[in-house]
N, C-alpha and C positions, 0 to 999 in steps of 0.2 A: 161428078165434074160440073157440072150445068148449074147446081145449088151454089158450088162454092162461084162459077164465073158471074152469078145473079147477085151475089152479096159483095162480090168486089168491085162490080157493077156500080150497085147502091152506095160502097162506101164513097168510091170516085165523083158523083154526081153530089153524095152531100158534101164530100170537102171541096168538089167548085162551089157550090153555093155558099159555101162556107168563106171561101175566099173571095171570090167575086162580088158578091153578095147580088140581087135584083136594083134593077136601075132606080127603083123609088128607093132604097136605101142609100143607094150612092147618089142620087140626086140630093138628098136630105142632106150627107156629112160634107156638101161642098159649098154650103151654109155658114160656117163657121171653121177659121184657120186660124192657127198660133205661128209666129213671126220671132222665135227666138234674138235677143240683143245680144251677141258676144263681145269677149273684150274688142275685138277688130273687125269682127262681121256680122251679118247679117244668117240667122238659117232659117227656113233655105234662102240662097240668095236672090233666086227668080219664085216670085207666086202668082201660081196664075188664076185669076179671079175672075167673078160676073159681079154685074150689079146686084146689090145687094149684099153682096158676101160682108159674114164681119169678122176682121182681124183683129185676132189679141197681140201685142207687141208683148212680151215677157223679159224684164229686164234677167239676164244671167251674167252681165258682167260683173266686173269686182266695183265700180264703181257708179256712181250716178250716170244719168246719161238722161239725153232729149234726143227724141225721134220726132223728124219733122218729113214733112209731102215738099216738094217741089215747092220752091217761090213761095214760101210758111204757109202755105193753102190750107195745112193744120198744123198743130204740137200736139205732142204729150205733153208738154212741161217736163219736168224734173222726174225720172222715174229711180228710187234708191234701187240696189238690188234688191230683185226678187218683186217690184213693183211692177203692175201692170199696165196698158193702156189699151182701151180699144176703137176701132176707127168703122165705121161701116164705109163699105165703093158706093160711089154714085157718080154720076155725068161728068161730077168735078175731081173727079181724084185723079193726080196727078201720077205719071207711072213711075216717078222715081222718087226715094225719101231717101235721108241721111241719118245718121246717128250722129248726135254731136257730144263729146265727151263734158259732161260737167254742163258750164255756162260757158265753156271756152270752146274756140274754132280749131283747137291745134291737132284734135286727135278726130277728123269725120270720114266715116266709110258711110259707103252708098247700097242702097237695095232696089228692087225692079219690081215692079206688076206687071202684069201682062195679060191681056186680054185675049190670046189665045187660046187654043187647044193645048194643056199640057203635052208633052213627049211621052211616048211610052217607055 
């Protein structure tokens, strides 16, 4: 009994580290975040970031689209589907960006940053 409660022990402790992973690893993947474009949203719709972090926007609509910061602080320009863009945070990055459909204003959903602590 003792052998098998030591090996069920072992497997528990590597599937937390397995999921958990050591905080130098999870410091490292919060480096780099992807910002999928849908036809009407944003996913996820809050990301929450540090300086430094860099965002991929990944277009997955059916259509073109432009991803812009707050007050055009940046663009993508033109992204076809399946096109990409990337943006690094710094001092100036604004916490809210839009998607605007095409080169037109008719179709724009909003996204968020945030500089907090995610939720658990």
């Amino acid at each position: 009994m003792p052998n098998i409660f030591r090996k069920g022990s072992f497997a528990f402790i590597a599937f937390t580290i397995a999921i958990g992973g050591s905080p130098a690893v999870a410091q490292s993947l919060v480096n780099s975040q992807t910002i999928l474009i849908l036809d009407e949203a944003f996913f996820p719709a809050v990301s929450y970031v540090r300086l430094g972090d860099k965002l991929t926007f990944i277009n997955q609509s059916d259509d073109t689209r432009i991803v812009e910061g707050a007050n055009k602080v940046w663009t993508s320009g033109g992204l076809a589907t399946g096109g990409t863009f990337v943006y690094v945070v710094d001092e100036k990055t604004p916490l809210e960006f839009t998607s605007i459909f095409g080169n037109e204003a008719g179709l724009v959903y909003q996204g968020t940053l945030s500089f907090d602590d995610p939720p658990l």
